[in-house]
C-alpha positions as CSV (number, residue, x, y, z in Angstrom):
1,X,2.8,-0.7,33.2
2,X,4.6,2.7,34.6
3,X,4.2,5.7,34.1
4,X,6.0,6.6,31.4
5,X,5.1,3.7,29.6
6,X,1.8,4.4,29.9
7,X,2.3,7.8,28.3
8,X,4.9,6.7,25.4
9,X,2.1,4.0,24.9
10,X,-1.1,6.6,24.3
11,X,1.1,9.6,22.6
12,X,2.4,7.3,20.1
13,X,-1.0,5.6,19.5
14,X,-2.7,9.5,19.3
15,X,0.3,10.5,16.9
16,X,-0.1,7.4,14.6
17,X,-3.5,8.3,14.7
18,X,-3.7,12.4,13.8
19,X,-1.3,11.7,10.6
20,X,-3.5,8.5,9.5
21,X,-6.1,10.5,9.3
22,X,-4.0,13.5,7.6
23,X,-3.3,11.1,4.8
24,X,-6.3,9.3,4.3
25,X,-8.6,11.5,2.7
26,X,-6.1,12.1,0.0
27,X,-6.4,8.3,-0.8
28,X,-9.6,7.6,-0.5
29,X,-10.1,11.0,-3.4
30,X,-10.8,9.1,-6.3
31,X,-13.1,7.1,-4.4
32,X,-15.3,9.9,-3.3
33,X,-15.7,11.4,-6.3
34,X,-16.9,8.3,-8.4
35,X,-19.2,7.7,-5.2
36,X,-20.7,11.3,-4.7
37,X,-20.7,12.1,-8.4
38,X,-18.8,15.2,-7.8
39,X,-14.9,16.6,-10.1
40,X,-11.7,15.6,-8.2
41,X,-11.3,19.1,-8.1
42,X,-14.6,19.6,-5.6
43,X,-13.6,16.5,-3.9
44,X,-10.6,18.3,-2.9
45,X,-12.1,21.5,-1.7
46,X,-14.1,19.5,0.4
47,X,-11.0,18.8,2.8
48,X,-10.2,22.2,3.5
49,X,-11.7,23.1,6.3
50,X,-10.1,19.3,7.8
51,X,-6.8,20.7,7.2
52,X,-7.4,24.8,7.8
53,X,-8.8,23.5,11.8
54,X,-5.6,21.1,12.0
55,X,-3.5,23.9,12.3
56,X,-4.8,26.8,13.5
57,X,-6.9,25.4,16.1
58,X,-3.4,23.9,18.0
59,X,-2.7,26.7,19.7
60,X,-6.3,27.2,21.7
61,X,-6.2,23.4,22.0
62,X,-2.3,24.2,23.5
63,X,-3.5,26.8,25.8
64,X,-6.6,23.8,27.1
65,X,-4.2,21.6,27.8
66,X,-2.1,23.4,30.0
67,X,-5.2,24.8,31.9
68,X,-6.8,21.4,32.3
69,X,-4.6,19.1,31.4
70,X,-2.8,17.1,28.5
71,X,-4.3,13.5,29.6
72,X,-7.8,15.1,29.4
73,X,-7.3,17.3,25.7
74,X,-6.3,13.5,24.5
75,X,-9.3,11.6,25.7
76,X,-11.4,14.3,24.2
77,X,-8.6,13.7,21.0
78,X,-9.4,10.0,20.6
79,X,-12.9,10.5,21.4
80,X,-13.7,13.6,19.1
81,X,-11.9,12.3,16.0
82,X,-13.3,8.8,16.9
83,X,-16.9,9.9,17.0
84,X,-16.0,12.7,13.9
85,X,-14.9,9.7,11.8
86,X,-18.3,7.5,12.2
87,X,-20.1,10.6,11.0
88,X,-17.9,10.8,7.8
89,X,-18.5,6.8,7.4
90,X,-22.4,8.1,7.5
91,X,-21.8,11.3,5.0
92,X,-24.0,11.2,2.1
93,X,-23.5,14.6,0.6
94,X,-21.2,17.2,0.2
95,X,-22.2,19.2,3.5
96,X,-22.3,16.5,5.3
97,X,-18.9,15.2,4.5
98,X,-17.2,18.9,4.5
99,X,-18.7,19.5,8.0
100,X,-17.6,16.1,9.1
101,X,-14.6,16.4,7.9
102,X,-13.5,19.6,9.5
103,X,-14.5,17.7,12.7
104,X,-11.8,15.5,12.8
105,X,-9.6,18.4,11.6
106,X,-10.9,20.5,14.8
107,X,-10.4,17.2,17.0
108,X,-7.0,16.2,15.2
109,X,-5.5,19.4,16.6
110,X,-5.7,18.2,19.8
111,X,-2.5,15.7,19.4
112,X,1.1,18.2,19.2
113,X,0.2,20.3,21.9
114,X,-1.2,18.2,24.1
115,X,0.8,15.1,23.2
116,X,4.1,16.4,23.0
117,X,3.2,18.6,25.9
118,X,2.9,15.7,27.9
119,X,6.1,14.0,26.8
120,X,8.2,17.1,27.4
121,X,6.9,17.3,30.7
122,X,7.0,13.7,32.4
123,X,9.4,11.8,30.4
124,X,13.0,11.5,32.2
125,X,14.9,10.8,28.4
126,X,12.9,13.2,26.5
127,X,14.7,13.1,23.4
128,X,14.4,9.5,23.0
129,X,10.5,9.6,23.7
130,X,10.0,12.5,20.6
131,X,11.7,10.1,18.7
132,X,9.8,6.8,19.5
133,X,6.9,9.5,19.0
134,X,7.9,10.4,15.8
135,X,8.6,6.9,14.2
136,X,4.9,6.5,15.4
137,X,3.7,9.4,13.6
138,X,5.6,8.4,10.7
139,X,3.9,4.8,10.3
140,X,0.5,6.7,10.5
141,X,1.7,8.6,7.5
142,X,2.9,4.8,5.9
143,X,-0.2,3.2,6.6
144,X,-3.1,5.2,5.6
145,X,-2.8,4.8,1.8
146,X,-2.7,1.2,2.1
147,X,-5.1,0.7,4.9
148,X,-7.8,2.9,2.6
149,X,-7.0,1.2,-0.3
150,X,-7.9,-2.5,1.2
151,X,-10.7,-1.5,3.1
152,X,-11.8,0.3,-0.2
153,X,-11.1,-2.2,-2.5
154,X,-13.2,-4.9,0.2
155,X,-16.1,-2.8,1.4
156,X,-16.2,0.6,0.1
157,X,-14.5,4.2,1.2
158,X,-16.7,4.0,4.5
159,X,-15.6,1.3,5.6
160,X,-12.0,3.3,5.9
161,X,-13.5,6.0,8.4
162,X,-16.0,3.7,10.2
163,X,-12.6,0.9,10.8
164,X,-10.5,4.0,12.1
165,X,-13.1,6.0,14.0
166,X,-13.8,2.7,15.7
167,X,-10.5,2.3,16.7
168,X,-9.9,5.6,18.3
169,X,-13.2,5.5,20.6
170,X,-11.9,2.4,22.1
171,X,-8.2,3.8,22.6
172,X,-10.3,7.0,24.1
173,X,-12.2,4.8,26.3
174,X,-9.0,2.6,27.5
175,X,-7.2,6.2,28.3
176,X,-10.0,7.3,30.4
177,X,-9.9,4.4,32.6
178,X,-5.6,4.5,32.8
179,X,-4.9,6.8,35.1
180,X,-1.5,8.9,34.5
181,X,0.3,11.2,36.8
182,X,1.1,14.5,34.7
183,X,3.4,15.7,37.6
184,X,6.7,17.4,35.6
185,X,9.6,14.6,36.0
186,X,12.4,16.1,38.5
187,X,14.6,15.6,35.6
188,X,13.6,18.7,34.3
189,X,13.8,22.1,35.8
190,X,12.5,25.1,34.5
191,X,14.2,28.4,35.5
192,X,12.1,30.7,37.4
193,X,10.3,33.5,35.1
194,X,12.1,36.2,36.8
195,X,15.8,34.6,35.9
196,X,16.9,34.8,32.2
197,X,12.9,35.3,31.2
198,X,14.0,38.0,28.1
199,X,17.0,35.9,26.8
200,X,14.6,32.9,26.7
201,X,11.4,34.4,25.0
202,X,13.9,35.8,22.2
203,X,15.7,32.4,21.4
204,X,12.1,30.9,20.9
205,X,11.1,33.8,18.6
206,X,14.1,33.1,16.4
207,X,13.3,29.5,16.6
208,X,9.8,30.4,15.5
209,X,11.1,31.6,12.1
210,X,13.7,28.7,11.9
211,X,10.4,26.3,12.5
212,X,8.5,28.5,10.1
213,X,10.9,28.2,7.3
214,X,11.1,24.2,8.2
215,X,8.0,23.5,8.1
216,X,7.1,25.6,4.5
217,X,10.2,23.9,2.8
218,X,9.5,20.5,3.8
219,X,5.7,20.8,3.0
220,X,6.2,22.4,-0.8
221,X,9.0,19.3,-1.4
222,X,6.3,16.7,0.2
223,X,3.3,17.7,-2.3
224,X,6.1,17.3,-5.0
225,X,7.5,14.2,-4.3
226,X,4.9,12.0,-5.4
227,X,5.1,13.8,-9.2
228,X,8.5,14.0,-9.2
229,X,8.6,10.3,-8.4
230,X,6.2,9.5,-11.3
231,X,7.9,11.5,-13.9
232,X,11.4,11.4,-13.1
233,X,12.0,8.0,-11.5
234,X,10.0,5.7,-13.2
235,X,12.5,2.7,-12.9
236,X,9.9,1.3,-10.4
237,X,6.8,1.8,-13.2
238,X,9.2,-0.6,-15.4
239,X,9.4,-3.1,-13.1
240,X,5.8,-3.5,-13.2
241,X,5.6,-3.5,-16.5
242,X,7.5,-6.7,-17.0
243,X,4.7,-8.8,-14.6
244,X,2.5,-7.1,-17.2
245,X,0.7,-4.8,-14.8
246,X,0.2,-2.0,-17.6
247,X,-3.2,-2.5,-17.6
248,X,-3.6,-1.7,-14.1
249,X,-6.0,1.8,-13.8
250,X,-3.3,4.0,-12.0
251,X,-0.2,1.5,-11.6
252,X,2.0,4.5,-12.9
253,X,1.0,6.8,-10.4
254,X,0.9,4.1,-7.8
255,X,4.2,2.7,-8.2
256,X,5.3,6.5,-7.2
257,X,3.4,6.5,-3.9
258,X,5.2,3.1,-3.2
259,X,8.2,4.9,-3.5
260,X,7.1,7.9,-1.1
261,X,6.1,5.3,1.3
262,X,9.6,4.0,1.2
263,X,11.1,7.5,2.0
264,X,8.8,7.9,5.2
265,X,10.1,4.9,6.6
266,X,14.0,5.9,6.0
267,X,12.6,9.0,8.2
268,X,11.4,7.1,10.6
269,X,14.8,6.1,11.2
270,X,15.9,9.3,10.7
271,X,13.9,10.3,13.7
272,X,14.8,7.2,16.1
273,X,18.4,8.5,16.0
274,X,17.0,12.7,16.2
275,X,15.8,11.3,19.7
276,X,19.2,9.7,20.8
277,X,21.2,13.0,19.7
278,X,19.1,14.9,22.0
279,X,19.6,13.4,24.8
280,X,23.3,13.2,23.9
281,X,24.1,16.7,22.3
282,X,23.9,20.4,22.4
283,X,20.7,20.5,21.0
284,X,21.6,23.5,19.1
285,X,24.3,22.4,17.3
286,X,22.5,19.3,16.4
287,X,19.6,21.4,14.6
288,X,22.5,23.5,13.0
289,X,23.8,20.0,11.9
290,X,20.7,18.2,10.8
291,X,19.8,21.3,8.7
292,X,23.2,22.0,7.1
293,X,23.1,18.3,6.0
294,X,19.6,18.6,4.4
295,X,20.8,21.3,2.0
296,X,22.4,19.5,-0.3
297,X,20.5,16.8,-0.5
298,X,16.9,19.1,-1.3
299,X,19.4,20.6,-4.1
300,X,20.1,17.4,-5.0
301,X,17.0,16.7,-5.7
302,X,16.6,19.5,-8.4
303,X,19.0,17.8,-10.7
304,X,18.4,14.2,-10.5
305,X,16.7,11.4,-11.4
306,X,15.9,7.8,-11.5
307,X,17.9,6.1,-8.9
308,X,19.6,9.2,-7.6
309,X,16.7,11.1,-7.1
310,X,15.1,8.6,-4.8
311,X,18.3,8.4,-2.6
312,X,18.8,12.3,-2.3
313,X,15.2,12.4,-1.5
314,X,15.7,9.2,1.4
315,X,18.9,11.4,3.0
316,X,16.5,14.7,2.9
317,X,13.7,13.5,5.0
318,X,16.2,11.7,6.7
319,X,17.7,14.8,8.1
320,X,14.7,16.9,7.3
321,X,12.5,15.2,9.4
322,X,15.1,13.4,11.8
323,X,15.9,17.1,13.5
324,X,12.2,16.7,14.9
325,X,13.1,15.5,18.1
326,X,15.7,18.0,18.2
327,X,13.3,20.7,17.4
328,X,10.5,20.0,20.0
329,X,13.5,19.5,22.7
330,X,14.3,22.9,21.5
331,X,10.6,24.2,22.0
332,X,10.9,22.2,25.4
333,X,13.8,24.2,26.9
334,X,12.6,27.7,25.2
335,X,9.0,27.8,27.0
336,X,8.5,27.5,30.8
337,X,6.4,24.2,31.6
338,X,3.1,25.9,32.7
339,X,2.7,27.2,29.0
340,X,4.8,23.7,27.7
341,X,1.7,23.0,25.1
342,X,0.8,26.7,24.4
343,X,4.3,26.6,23.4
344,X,3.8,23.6,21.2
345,X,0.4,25.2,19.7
346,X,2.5,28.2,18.4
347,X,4.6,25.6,16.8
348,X,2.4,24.1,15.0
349,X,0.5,26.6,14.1
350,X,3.7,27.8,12.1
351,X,4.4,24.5,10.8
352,X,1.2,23.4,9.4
353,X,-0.5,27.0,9.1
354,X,1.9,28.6,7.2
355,X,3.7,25.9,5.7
356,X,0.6,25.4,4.0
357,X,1.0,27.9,1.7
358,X,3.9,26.1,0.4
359,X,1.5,24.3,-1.4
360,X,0.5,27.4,-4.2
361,X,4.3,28.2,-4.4
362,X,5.2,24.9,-5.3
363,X,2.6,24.3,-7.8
364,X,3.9,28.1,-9.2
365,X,7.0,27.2,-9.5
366,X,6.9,24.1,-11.0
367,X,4.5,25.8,-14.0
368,X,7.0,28.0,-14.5
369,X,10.4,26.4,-14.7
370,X,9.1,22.9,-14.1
371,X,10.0,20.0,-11.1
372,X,13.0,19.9,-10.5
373,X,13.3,24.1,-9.8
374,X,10.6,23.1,-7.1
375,X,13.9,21.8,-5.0
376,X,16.3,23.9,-6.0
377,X,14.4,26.6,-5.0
378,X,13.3,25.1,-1.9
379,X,17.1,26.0,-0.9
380,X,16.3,29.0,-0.1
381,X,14.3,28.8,3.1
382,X,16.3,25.5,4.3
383,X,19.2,28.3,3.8
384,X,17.1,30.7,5.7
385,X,16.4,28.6,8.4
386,X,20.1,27.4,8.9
387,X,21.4,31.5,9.2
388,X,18.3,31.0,12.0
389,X,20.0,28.2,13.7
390,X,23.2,29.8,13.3
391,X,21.8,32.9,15.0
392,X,20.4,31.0,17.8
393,X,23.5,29.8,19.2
394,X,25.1,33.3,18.7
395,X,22.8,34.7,21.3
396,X,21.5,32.1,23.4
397,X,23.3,32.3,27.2
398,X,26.6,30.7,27.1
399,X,25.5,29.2,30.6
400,X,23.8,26.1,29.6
401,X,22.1,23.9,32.0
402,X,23.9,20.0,32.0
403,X,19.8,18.7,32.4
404,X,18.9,21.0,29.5
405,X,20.9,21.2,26.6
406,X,22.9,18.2,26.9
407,X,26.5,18.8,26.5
């Protein structure tokens, strides 16, 4: 295996990885709660800490990796979470399972900065790699309800974190005996610090707010979905009911998960061709693009249902989450390569830090003027983040490099 196979190989296993265990707690809720004898709502609150550390601890975890190394921050990624998750498998209490928890959080980290650190530095077709990467990603996010409901259903909730921690300490282990060379790929050439150092720092800060705005839109329409799904397209539901599944504890609410699990794969797809436009294409006009052809799907959204609804929602996340490859291309040419996962940490940080508080505005807004407003309103920042783009390409050099922004 070369090189870069060996890094497309262990990125894409770490990012399947860091969102399956995003998403698996939230399956495995119910679960927990009949098992420790605790309310949903203090099942929940246990996970906070998980997902506080998962984003703000990427940007120390970005500055570790570009002092010692990306290859090293994802052993210690594999290994941490691996080694965090047996300990959950073991949790008999409350503390136990909070402080576990925020383990894999801390570990979990790890995986942006360092991951698409590496990609961004050694892969010759970038854009295609953070796309492979992100179909990857995307079938962690598929996966974990239905892994944790099987192993659930078969052995218990443990069994979910003991299967997958398992798992990760032998992918650790089989990364610390592959060696890879981290040496930048020729491919890719930085410009020295002294030469256009200004005009780059302020195109990343406006793509900092463009990713900010990007990352809370998409996060208050994703803890949304699900509801909306269940309440205003409930053609699936019907379907069940005919094979007489009405009996079925939580059939409702699962044939609406079945639907968002269909969505994530139409974004994997969504993703696969984000990669091939960045190799192809100005990347700034193609997140200009991808984002101006989000907007009136999200809106969409807000005054559908049934049928409709689903498909606006499939060509949202489509583009949505499609412009990731484009995005962390972007990040890529905006920060110089010995800060390259710093860069990345700052990203996320954004993304998952303060999209996070998407969350309370959503549930706000939909108590006040219901679902649907939830998307329409969730126009405004996908507007916001467009005038960014827009901006973006108004000031950045008009010298572009041919190995950089592809023309």
């Amino acid at each position: 295996m070369n090189n870069e196979r060996k890094i497309i190989t262990f990125t894409c296993a770490a990012h399947f990885f860091t969102h399956f265990y995003e998403l698996l707690f939230p399956a495995l809720a119910v679960p927990l709660m009949l098992s420790l004898k605790m309310s949903l709502e203090e099942v929940l609150q246990v996970s906070f800490f998980m997902y506080f550390l998962y984003g703000i601890a990427a940007l120390p975890w970005g500055m570790v990796s570009d002092r010692f190394g990306n290859r090293k921050s994802l052993i210690i990624f594999f290994l941490g979470t691996g080694a965090s998750a047996l300990l959950t498998s073991f949790a008999a209490t409350k503390t136990s399972l909070t402080v576990s928890l925020a383990m894999i959080g801390f570990f979990a980290s790890i995986y942006h900065p360092a991951g698409m650190g590496l990609i961004s530095l050694s892969m010759k077709n970038r854009g295609m790699a953070l796309g492979i990467n992100g179909v990857a990603g995307n079938l962690g996010f598929v996966c974990a309800p239905f892994t944790a409901g099987i192993l659930n259903w078969l052995f218990g909730w443990e069994a979910a974190y003991l299967f997958v921690g398992i798992l990760c300490i032998l992918w650790g282990t089989a990364m610390m005996l592959i060696p890879i060379d981290e040496t930048p790929h020729p491919h890719h050439h930085d410009a020295p610090a002294e030469e256009g150092n200004t005009s780059r720092k302020w195109n990343f800060l406006i793509l900092c707010f463009a990713m900010t705005f990007a990352g809370f839109a998409y996060r208050a329409v994703s803890v949304i979905l699900p509801a909306a799904f269940e309440f205003k397209a409930g053609f699936l539901w019907e379907l069940f009911q005919r094979f007489h599944f009405e009996n079925i504890e939580g059939a409702k609410t699962m044939a609406a998960t079945l639907l968002a699990s269909s969505i994530y794969m139409v974004s994997a797809v969504g993703q696969y061709i984000g990669g091939r436009v960045a190799d192809r294409r100005d990347l700034r006009w193609a997140y200009l693009a991808f984002h101006a052809l989000s907007l009136p799907f999200v809106l969409l959204m807000g005054i559908t249902g049934n049928y409709l609804l689903v498909a606006a929602a499939a060509m949202y996340v489509f583009f949505a989450l499609g412009m990731q490859p484009i995005e962390n291309s972007l990040v890529a040419v905006y920060t110089p390569g010995r800060w390259r996962s710093t860069g990345y940490g700052i990203k996320f940080i954004l993304v998952f830090g303060v999209g996070s508080f998407a969350v309370y505005c959503a549930g706000w807004i939909k108590e006040a003027w219901g679902l649907g407003s939830v998307f329409l309103f969730m126009g405004i920042p996908v507007a916001l983040l467009i005038m960014c783009a827009v901006l973006l390409i108004a000031v950045s050099e008009k010298r572009k490099s041919s190995r950089e922004i592809p023309s």
